[in-house]
KEGUDREN-11741 format. One record per atom (N, C-alpha, C, O, CB): x, y, z; residue in one letter. Coordinates in pm, whole numbers, plus 32768, in hexadecimal, padded with zeros to 4 digits. Atoms other than C-alpha are relative to their C-alpha. Last residue first. Glycine has a CB too. Layout:
N
XYZA...
This chain:
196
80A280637FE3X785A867980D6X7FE87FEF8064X7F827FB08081X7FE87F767FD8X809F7FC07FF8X794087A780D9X7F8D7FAC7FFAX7F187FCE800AX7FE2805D7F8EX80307F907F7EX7A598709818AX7F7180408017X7F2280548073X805480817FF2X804380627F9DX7A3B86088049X801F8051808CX7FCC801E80D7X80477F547FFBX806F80698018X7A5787027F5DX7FE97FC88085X7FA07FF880DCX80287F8A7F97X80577F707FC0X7B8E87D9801FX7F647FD57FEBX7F127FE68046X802580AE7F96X80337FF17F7FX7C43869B8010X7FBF80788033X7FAC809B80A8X805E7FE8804CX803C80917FDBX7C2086267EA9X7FDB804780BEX7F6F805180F8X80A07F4C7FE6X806C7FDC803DX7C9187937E31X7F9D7FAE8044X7F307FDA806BX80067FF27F70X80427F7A7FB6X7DA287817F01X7F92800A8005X7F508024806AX801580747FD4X7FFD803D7F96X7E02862D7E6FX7FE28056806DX7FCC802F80DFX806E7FC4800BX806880567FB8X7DD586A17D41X80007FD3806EX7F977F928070X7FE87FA57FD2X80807FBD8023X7EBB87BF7D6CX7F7D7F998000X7F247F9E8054X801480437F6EX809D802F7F7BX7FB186E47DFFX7FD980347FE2X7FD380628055X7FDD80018097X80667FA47FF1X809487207C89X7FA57FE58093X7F367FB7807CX7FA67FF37F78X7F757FDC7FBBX819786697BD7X7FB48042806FX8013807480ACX807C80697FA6X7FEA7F75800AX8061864A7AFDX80778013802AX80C080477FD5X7FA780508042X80197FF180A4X805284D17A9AX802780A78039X809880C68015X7F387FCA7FA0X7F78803C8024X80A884877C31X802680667F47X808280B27F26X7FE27F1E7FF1X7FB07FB67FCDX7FA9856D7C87X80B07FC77FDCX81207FF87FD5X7FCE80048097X7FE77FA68048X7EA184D67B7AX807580668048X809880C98007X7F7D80387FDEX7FBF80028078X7EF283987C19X801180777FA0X807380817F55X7FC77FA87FC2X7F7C7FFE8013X7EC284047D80X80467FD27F74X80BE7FE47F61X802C7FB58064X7FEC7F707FFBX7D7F84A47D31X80B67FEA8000X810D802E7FC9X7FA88057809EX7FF97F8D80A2X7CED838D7C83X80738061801CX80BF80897FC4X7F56807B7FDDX7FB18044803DX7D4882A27DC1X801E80337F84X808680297F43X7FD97F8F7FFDX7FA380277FD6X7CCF83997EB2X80577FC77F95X80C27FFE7F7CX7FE07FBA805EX7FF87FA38010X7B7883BA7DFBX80D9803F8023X811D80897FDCX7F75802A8057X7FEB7FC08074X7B4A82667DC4X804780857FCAX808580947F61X7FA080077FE5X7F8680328012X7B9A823A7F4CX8003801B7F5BX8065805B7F35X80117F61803AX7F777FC67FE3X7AB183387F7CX80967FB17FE3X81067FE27FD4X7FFA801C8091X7FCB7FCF8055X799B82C67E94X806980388073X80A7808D8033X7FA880557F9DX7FDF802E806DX79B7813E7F29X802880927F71X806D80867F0CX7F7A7F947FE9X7F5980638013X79C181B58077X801A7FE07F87X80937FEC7F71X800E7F658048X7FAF7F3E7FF8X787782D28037X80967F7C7FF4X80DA7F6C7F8EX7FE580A980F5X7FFE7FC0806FX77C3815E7F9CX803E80B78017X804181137FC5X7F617FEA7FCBX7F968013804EX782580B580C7X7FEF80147F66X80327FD17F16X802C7F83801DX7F9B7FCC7FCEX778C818D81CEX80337FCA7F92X8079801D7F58X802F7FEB8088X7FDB7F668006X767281CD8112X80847FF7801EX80D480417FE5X7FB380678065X7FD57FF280C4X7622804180DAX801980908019X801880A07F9FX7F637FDD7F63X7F85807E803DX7677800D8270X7FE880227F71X8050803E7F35X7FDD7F368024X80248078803BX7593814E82D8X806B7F707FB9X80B07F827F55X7FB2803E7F9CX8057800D80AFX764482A68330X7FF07F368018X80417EE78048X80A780497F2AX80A38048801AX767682E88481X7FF07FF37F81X7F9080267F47X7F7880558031X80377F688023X77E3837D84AEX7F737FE57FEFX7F4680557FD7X8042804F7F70X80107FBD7F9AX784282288535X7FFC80677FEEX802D809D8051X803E7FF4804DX807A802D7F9CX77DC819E8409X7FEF802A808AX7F83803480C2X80007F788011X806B7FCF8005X78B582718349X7F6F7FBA8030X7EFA7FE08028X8007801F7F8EX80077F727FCEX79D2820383FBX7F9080607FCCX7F7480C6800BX808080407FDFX800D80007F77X797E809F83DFX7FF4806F800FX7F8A80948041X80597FCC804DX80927FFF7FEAX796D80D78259X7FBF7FED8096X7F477FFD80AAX7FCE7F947FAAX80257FA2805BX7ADD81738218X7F6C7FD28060X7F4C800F80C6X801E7FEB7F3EX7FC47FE47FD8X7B60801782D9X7FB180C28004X7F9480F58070X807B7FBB7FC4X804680317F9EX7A987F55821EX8029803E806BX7FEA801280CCX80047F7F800CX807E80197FD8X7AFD7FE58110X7FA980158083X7F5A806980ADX7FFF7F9A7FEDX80307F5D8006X7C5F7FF9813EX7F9480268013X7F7D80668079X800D80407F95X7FF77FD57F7EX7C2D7E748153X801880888041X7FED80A280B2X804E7FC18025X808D801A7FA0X7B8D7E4D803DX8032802F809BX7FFB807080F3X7FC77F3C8000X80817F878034X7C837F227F51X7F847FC68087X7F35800C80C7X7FAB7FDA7F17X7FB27FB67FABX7DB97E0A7FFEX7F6C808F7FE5X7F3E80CC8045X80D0801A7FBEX800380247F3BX7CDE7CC57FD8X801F80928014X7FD580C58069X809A7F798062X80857FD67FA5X7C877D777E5BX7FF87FC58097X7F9C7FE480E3X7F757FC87FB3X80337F5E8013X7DF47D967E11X7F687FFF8043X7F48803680ACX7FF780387F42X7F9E7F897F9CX7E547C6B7E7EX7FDC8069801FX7FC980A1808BX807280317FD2X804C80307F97X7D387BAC7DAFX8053802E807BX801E803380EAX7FE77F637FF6X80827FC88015X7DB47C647C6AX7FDD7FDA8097X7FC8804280D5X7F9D7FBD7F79X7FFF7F7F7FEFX7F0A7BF67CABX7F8780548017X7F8580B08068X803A80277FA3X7FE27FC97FC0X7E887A747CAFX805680948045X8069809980BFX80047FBC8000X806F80097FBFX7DBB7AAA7B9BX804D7FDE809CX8013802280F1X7F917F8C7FB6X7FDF805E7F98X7EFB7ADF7ADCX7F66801F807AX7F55808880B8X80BB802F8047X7F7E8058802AX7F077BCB7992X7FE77F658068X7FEB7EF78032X80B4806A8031X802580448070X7DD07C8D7983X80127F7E8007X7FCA7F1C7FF3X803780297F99X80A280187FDEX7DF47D267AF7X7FC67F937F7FX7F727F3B7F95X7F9B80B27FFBX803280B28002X7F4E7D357A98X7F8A7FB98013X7F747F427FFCX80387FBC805AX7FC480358052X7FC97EAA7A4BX7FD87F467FDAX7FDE7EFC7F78X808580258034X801A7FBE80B8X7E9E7F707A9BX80837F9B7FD7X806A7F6E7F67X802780F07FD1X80638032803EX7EC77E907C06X7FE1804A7F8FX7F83800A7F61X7F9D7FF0804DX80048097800EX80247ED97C5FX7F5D7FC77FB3X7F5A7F817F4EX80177FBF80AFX7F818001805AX8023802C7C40X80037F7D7FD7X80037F567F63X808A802A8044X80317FBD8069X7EC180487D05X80817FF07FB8X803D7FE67F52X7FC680938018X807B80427FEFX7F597F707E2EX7FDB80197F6EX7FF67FC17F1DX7F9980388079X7FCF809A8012X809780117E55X7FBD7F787F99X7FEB7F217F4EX7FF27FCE8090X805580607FE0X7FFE81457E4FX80397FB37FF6X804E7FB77F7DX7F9D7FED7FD1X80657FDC800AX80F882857DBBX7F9B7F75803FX7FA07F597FC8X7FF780357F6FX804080A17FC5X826282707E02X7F308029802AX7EFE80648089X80827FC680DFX7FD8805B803EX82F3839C7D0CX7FA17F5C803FX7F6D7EFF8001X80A680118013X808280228064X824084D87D59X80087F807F97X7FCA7F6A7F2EX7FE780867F9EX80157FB78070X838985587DE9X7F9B7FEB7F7CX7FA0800C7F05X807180037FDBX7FCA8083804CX836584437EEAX802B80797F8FX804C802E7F34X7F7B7F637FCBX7F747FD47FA8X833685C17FF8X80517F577FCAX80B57F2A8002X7FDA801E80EDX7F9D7FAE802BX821285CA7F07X806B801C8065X808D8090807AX7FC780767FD3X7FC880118081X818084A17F1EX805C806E7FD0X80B880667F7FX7F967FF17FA4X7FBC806B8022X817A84898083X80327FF97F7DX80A27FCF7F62X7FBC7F9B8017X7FA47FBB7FDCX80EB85F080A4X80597F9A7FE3X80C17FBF7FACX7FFA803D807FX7FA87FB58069X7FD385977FD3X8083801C804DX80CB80527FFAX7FB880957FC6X7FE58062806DX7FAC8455809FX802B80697F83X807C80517F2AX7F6F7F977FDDX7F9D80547FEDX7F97852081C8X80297F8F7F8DX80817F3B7F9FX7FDD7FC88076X7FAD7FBA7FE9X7E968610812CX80867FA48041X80E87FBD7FFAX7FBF8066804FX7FA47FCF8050X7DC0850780D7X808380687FEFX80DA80567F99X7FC180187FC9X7FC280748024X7D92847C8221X802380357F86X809D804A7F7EX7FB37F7B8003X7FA27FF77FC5X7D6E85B482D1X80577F877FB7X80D07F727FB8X7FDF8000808FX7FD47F85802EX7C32860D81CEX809B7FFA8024X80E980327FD7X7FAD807B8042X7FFB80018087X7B9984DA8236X805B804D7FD3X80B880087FAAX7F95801B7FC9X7FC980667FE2X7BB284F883C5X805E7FE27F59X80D67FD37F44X7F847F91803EX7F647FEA7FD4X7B4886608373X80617FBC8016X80D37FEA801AX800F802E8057X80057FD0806EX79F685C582C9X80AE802C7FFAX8103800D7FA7X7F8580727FF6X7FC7804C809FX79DD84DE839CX803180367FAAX80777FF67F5BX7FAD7FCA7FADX803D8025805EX79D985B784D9X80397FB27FA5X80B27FA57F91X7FD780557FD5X809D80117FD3X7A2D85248620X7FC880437F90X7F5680167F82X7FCB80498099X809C7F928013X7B97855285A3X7F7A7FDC8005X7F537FA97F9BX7FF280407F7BX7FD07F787FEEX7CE4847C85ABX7FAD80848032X7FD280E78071X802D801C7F88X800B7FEC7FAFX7C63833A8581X80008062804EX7FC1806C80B7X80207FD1800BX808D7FC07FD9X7C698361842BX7F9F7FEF806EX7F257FFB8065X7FB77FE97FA8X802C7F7D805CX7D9D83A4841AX7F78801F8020X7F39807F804DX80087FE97F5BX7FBD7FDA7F87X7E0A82338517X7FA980B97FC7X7F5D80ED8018X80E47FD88007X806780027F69X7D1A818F843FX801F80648045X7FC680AD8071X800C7F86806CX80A57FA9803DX7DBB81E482E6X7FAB801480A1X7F6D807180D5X7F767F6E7F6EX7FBF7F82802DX7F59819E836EX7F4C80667FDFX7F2C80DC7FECX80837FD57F4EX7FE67FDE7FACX7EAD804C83D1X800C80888016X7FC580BD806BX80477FC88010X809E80027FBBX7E08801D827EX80157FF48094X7FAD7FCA80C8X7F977F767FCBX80577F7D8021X7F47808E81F5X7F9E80018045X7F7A80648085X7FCE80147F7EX7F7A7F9A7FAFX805C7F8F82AEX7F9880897FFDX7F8F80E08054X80C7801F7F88X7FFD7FF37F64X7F4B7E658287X801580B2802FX7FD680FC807BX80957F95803DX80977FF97FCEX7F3F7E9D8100X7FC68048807CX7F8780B0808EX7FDA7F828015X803B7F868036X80A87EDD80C7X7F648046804EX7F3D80A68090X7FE67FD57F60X7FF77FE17F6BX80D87D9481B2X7FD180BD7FAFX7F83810D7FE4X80D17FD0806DX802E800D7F75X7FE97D0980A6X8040803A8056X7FF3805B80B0X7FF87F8E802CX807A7FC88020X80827D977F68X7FC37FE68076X7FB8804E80B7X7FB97FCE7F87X7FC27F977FF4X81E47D0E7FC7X7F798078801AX7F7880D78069X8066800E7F7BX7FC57FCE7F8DX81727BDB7FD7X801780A8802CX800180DD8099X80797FC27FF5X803A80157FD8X80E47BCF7E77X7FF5801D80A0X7FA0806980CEX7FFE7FB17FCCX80557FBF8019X81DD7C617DFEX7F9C7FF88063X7F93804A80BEX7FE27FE97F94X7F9F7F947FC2X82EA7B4A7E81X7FAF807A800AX7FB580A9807BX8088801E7FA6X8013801A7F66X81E17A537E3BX804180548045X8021806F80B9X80277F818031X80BF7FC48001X81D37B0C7CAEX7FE67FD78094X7F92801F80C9X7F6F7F947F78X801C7F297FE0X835E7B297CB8X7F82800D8016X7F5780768046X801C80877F6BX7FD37F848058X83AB79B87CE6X7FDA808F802BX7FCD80D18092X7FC67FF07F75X806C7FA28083X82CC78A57D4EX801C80677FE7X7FC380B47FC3X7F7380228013X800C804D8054X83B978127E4FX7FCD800F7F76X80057FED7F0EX7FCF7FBF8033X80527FF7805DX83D279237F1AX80117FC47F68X802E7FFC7EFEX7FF280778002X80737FEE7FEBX84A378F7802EX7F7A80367FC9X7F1F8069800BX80138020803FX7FEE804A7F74X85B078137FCAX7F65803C8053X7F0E7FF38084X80B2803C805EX807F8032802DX855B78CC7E6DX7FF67F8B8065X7FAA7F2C804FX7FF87FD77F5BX80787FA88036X85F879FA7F00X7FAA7F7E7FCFX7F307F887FDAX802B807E7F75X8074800B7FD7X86E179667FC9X7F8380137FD4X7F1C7FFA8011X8003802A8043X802B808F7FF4X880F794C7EB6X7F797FC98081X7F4F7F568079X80987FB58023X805F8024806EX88047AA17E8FX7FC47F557FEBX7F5F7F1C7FC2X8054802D7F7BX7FD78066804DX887F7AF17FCBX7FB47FEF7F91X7F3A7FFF7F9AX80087F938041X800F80A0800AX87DC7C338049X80397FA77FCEX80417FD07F5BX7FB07FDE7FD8X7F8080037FC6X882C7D88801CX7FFC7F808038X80637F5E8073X8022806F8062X801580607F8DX86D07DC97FE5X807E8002803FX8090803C80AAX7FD57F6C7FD9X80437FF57FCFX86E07EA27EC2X80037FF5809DX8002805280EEX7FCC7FCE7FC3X7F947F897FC0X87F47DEC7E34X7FCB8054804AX801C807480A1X804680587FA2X7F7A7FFE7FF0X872D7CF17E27X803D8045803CX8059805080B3X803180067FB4X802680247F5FX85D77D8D7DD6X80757FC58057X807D7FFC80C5X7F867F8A8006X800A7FA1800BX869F7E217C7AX7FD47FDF80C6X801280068129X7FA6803A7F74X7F557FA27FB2X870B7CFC7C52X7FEB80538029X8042805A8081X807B803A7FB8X7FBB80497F88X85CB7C427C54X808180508021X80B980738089X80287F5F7FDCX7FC580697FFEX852C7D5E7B6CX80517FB180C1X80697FDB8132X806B80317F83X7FC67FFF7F90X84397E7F7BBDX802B7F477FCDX7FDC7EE87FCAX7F918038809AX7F8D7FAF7FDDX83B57EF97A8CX80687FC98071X80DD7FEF8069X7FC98084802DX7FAB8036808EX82A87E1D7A3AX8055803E8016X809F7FDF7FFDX7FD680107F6BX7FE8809D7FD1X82157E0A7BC1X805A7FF67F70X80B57FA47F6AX7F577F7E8017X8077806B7FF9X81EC7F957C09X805C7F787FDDX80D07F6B8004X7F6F80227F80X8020802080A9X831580AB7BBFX7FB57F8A7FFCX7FDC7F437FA0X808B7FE57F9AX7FBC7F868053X8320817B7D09X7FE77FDD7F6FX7FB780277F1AX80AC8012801BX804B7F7F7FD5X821580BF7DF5X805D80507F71X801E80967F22X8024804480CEX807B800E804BX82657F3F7D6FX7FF280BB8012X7FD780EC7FA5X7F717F7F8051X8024800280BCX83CA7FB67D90X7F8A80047FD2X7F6B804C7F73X80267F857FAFX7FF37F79801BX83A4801B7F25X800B7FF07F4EX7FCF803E7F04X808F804A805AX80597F817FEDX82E37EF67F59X802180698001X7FC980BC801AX7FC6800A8059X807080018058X83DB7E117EC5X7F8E802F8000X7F49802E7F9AX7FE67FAB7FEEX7FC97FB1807BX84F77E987FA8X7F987FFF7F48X7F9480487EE5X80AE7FA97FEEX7FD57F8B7FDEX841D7E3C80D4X8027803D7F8DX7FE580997F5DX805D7FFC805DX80997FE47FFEX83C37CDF8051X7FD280A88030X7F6080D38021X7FBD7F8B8075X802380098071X85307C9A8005X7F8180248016X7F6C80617FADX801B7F907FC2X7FC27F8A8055X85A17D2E814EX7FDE7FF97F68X7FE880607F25X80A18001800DX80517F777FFBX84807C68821CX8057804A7F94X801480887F41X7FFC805680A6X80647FDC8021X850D7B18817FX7FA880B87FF8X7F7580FC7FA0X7FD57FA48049X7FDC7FD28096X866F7B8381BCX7F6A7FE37FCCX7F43803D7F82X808C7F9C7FA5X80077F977FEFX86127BB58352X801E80457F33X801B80B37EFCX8071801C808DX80887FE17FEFX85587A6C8353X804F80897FE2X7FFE80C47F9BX7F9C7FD88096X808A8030803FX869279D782E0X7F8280357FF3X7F45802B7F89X7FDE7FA38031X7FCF7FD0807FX879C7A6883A9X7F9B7FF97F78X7F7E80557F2CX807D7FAE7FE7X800D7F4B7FF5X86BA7A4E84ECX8021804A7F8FX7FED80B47F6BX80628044806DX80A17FF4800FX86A078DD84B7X803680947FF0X807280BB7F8CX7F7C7FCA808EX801D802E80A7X884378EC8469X7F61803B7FEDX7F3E80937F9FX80087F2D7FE0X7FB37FAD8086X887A79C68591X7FD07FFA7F7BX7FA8804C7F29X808A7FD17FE6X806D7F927FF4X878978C7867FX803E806B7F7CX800580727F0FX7FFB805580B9X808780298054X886F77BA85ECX7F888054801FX7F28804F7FD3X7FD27F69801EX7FCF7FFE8094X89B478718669X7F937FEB7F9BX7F80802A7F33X806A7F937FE7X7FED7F51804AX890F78D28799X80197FA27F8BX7FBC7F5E7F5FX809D8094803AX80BE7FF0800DX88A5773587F1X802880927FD9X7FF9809D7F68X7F777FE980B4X803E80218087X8A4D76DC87A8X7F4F804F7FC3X7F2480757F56X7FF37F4D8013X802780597FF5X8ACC77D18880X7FA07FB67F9BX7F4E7FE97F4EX7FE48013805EX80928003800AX8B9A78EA8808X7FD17F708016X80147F1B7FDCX7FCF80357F75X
């Protein structure tokens, strides 16, 4: 092997244990949120060196979190567009989106529930930077949510007062589905908002 591979390898080794710790810490925040989910646990997780971990996250488990919560963010409010792109109506656009998120949770066995929402009932108190994660990642759903009802015609304060109760509605529905074992709310949620 020539010397310039060997040191591309390394870069490559590096960036590729960052993503696996930030990867394996977005599937914990989702199953047992931010107090539950230890360093070892992300570790082993990861399959990562352990000795990189604070190589690339200096600030521990809450930058590690933190991180983790943003590509979360990105990965959904991509995953949201693409749904509710799906259908020229809103209402069916809506309806498609919950239904894929009930199906998500229940093919987790009703175990990996929001990332986002798990994480923020546990720290929102605790760390003002968690709290300020959480609402980049809720705004940007949002905003996301409130385009699409603007291009259905509703008014800028209409559109983002229906975004603010669907994602409410969404976010209730997947906790009481988790709490149940149950997509029933999440049925319930998407037959509602079809019918508005």
């Amino acid at each position: 092997m020539r010397s310039g591979e060997h040191g591309h390898g390394r870069g490559a080794s590096k960036g590729a244990s960052k993503g696996a710790f930030v990867a394996a810490t977005q599937g914990l925040l989702r199953r047992r949120g931010y107090v539950a989910s230890g360093l070892s646990d992300i570790v082993a997780r990861s399959g990562a060196p352990k000795g990189s971990l604070y190589f690339h996250f200096p600030g521990g488990k809450q930058e590690l979190a933190i991180a983790a919560m943003e590509r979360s963010a990105v990965q959904l409010r991509d995953a949201m567009a693409a749904v509710l792109d799906s259908s020229d109506d809103v209402g069916e656009a809506i309806g498609r989106l919950v239904d894929v998120l009930a199906a998500g949770l229940a093919d987790s066995q009703f175990t990996d529930g929001c990332p986002i929402a798990t994480v923020a009932l546990e720290t929102a108190s605790e760390s003002e930077e968690m709290r300020a994660a959480a609402q980049a990642a809720f705004d940007s759903w949002l905003e996301v949510l409130e385009r699409r009802f603007t291009r259905a015609g509703c008014d800028d304060a209409l559109a983002r007062q229906r975004a603010l109760m669907v994602l409410a509605a969404i976010e209730g529905g997947l906790i009481l589905a988790r709490a149940q074992r149950d997509a029933a709310p999440l049925h319930a949620v998407s037959a509602q908002l079809r019918a508005l």
